[in-house]
ROSE-4610 file (N, C-alpha, C; in Angstrom, 1 decimal, always signed):
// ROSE-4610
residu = [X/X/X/X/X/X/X/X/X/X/X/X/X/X/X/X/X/X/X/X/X/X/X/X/X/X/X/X/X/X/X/X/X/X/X/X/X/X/X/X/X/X/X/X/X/X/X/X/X/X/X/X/X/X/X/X/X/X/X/X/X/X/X/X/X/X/X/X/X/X/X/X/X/X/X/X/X/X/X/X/X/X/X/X/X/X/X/X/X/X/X/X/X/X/X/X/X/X/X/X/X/X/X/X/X/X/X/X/X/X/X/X/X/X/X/X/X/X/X/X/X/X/X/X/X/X/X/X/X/X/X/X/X/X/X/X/X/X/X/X/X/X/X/X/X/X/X/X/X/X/X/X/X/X/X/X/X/X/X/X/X/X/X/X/X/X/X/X/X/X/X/X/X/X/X/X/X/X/X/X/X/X/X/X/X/X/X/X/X/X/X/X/X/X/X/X/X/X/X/X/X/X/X/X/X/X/X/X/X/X/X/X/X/X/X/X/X/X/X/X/X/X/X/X/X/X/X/X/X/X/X/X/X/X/X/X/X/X/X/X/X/X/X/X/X/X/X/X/X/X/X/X/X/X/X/X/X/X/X/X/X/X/X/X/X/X/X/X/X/X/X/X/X/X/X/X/X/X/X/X/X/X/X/X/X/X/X/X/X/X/X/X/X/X/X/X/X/X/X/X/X/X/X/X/X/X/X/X/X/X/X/X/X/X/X/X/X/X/X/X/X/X/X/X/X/X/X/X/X/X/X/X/X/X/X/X/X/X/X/X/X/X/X/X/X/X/X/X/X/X/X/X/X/X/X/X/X/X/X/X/X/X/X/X/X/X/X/X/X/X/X/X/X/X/X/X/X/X]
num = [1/1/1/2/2/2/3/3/3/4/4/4/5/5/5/6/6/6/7/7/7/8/8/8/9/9/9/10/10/10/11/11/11/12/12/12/13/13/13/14/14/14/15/15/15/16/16/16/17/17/17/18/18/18/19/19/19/20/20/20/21/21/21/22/22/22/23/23/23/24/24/24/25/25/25/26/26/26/27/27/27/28/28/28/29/29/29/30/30/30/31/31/31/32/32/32/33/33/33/34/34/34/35/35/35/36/36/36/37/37/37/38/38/38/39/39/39/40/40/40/41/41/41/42/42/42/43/43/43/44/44/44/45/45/45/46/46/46/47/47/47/48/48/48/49/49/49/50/50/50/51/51/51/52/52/52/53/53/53/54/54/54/55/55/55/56/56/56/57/57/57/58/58/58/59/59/59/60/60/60/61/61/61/62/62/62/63/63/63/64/64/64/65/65/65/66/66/66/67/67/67/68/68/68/69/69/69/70/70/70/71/71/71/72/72/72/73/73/73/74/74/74/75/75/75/76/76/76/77/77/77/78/78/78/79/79/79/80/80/80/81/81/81/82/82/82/83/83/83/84/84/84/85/85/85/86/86/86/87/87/87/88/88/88/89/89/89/90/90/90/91/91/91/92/92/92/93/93/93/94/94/94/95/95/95/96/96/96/97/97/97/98/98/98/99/99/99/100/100/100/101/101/101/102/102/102/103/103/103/104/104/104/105/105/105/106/106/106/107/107/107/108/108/108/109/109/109/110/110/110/111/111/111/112/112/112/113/113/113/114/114/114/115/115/115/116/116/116/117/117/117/118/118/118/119/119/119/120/120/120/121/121/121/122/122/122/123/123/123/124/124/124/125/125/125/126/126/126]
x = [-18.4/-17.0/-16.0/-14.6/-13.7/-12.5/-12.0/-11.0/-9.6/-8.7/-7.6/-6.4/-5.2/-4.4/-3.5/-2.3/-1.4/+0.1/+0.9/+1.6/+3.2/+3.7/+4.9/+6.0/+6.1/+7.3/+8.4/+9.8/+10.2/+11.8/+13.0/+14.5/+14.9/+15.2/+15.6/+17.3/+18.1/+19.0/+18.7/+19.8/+19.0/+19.3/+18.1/+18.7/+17.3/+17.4/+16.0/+14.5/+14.0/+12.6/+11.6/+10.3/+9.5/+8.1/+7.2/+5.9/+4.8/+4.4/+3.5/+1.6/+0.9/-0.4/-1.2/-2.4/-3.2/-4.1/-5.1/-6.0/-7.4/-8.5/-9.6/-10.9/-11.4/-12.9/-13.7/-15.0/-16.2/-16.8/-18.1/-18.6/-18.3/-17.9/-17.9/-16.6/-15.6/-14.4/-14.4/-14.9/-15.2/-15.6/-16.2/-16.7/-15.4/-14.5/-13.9/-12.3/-11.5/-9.9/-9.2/-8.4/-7.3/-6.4/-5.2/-3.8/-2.8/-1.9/-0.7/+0.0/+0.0/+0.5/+2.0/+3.2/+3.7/+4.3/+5.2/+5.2/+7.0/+7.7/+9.2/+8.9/+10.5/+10.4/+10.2/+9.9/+10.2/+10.0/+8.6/+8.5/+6.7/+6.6/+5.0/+4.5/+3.5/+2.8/+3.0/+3.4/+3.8/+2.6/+1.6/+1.3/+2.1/+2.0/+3.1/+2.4/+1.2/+0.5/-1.2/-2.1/-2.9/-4.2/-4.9/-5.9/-7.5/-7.8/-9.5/-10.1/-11.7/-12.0/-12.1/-11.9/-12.0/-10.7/-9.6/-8.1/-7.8/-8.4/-8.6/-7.2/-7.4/-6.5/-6.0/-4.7/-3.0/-2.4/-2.3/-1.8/-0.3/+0.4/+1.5/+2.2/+3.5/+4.1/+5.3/+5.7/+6.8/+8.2/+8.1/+9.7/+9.2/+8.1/+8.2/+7.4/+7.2/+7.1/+8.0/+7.5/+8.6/+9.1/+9.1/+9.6/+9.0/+7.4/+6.5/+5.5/+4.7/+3.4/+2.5/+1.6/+0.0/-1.4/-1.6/-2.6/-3.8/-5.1/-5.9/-6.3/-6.8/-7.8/-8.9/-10.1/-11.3/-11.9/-11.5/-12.0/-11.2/-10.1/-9.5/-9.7/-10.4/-10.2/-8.9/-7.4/-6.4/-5.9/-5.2/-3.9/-2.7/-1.9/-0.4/-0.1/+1.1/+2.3/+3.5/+4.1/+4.9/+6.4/+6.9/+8.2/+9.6/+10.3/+11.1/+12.6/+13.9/+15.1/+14.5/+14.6/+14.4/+15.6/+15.5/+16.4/+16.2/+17.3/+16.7/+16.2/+15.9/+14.7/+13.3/+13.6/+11.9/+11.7/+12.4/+12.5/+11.3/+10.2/+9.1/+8.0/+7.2/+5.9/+5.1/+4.7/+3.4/+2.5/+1.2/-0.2/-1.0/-2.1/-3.0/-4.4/-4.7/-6.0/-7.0/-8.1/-9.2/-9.8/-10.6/-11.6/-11.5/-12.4/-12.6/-10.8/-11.2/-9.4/-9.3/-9.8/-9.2/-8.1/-9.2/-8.3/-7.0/-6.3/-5.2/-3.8/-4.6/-4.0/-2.7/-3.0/-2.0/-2.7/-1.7/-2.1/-3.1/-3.9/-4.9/-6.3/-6.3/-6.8/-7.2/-6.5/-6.2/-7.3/-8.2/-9.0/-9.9/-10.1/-11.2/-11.5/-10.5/-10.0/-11.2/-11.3/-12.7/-12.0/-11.0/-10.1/-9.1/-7.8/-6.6/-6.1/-4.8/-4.5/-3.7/-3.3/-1.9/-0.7/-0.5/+1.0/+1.3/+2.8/+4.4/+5.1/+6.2/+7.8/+8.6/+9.0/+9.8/+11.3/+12.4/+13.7/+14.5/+14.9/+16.1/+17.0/+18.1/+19.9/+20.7/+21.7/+22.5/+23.8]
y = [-5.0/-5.2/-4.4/-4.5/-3.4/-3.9/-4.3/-4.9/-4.5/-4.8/-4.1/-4.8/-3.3/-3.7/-3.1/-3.2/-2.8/-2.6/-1.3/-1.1/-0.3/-0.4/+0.5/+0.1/-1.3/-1.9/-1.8/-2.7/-2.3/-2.5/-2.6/-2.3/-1.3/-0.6/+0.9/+0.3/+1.3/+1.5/+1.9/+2.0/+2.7/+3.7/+4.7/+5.7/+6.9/+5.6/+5.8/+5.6/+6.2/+6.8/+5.4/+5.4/+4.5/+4.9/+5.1/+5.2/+4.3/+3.6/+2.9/+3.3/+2.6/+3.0/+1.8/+2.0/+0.9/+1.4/+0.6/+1.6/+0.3/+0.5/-0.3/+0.3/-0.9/-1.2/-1.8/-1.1/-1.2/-0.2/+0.0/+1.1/+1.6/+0.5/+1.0/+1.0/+1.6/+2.1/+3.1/+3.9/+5.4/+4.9/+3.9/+3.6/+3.1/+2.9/+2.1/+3.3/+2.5/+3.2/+2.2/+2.4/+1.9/+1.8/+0.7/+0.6/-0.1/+0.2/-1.2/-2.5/-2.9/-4.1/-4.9/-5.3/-5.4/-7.3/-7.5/-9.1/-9.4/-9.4/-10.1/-11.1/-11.9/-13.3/-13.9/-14.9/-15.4/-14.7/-13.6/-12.9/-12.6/-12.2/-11.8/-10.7/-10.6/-9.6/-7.9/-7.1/-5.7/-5.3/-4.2/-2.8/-1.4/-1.1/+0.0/+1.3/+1.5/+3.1/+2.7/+3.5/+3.4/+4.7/+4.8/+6.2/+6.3/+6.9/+7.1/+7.3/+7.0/+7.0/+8.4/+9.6/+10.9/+11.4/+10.7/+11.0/+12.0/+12.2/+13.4/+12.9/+11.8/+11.1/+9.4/+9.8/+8.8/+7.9/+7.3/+6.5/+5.5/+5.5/+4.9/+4.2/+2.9/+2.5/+3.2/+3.3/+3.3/+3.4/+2.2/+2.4/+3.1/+3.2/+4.1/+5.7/+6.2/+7.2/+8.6/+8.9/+10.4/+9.9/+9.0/+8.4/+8.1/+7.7/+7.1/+8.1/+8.3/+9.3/+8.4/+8.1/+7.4/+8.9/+8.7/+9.8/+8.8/+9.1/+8.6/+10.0/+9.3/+10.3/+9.6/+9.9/+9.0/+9.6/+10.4/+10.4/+9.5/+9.3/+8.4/+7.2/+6.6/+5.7/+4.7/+5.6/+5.3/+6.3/+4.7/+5.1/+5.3/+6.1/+6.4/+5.8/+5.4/+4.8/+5.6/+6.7/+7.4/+6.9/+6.4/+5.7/+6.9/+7.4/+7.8/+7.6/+7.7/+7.0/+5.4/+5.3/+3.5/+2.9/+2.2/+1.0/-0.3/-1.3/-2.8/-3.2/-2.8/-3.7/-3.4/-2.7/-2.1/-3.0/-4.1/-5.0/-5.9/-6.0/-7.0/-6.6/-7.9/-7.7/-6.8/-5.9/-4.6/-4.8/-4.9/-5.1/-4.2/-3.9/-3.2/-3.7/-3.4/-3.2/-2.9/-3.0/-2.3/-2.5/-2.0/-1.9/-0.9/-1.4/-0.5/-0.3/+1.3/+1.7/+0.8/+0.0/-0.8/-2.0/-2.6/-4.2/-4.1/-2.6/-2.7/-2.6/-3.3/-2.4/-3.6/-4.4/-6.2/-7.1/-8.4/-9.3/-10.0/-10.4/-10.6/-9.9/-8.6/-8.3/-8.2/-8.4/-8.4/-9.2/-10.5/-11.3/-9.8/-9.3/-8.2/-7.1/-7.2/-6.5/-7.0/-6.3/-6.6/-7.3/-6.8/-7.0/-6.8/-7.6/-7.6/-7.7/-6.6/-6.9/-8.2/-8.0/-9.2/-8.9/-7.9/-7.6/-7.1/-6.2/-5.9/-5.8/-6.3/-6.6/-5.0/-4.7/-4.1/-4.3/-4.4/-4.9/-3.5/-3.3/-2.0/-2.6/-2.3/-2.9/-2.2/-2.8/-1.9/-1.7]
z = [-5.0/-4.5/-5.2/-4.9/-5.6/-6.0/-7.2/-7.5/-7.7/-7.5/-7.4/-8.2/-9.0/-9.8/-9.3/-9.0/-8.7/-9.5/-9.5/-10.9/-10.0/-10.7/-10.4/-9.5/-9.5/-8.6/-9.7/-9.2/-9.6/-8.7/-9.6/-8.6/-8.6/-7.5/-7.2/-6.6/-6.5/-5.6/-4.6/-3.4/-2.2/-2.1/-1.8/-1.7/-2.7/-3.4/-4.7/-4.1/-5.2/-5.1/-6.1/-5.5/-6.8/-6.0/-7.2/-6.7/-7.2/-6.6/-7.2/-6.9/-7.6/-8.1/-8.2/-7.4/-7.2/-8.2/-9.2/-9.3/-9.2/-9.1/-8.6/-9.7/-9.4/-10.0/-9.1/-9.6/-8.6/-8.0/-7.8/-7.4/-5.8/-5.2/-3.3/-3.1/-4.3/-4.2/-3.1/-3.3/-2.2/-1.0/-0.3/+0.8/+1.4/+1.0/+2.2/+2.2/+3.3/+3.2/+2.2/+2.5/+1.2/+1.8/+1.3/+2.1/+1.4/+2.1/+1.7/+2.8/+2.4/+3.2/+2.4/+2.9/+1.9/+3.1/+2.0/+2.8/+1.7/+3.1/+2.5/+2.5/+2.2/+1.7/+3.3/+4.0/+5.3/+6.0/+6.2/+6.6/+7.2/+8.3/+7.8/+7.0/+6.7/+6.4/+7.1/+6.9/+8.0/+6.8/+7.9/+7.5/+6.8/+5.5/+5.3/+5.8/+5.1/+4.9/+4.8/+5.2/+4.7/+5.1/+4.0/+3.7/+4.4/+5.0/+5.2/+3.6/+3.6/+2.2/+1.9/+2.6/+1.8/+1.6/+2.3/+1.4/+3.3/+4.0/+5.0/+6.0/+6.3/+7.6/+6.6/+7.3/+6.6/+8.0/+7.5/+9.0/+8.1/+9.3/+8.6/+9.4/+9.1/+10.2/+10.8/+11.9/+12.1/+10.9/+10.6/+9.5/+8.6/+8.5/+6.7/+6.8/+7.8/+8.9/+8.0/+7.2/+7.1/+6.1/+4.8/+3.5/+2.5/+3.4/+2.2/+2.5/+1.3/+1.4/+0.5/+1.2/+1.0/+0.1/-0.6/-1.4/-2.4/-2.2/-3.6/-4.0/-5.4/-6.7/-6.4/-5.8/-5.9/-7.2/-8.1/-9.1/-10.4/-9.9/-11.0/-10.4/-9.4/-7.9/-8.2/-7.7/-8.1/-6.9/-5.8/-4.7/-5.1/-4.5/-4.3/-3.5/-3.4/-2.4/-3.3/-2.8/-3.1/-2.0/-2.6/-1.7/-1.9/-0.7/-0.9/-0.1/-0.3/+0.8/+0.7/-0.2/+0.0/+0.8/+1.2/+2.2/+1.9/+1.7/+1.4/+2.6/+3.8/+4.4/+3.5/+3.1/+2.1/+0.6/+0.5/-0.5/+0.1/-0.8/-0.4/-1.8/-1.5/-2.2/-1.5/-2.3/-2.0/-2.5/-1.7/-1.9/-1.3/-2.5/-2.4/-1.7/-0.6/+0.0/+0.3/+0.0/+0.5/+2.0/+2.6/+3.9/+4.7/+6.4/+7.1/+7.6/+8.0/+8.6/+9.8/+10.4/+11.2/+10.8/+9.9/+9.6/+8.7/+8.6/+8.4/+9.2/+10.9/+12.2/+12.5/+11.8/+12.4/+11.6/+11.5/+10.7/+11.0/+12.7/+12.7/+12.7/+11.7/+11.2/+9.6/+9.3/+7.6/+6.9/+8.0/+7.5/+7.1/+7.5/+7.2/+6.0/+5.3/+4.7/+3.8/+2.3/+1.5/+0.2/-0.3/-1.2/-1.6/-2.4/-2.5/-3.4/-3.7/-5.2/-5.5/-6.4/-6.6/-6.2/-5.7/-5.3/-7.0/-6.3/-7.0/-6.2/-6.9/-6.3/-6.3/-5.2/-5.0/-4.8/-4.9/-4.6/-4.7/-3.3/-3.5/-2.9/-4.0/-4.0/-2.9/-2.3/-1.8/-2.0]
């Protein structure tokens, strides 16, 4: 299995930049994609970004389309979430996920996912 720590949240203004870093343990790090999923307060779960396991193909949502850039090191087995033009709709908990590039397509998929980090808090002011 592949365990996941998640680092680099944080208060930005808007307008600001913050990157954060998943990094994981376990050998079948490489087997799977990797993603973010992030969850406001009163809110569901949204898809932000997420990676094929050779880093090859990025898939992303809508709002964060052209702001955020998704990257792993499978030799450091450590993801990027490179956030850029933050907006306070982008204020939420961000989680790190592993599995197949499907089960990060909508929330009733998410059961599928293999593992999750603990979240970081993001908050950008306006």
């Amino acid at each position: 299995q592949v365990q996941l720590v998640e680092s680099g949240g944080g208060l930005v203004q808007a307008g600001g930049s913050l990157r954060l870093s998943c990094t994981a343990s376990g050998r079948a790090f490489g087997r799977y994609a990797m993603g973010w999923i992030r969850q406001a307060p009163g809110k569901e779960r949204e898809f932000v970004a997420a990676i094929n396991w050779s880093g090859g193909s990025t898939y992303y949502s809508d709002s964060v389309k052209g702001r955020f850039t998704i990257s792993r090191e499978n030799a450091q087995t450590t993801v990027y979430l490179q956030m850029f033009s933050l907006k306070s709709d982008d204020t939420a908990v961000y989680f790190c996920a592993a599995g197949p590039p499907w089960a990060f397509r909508s929330e009733r998929d998410y059961g599928d996912l293999v593992s999750w980090g603990q979240g970081t808090q993001v908050t950008v002011s306006s």
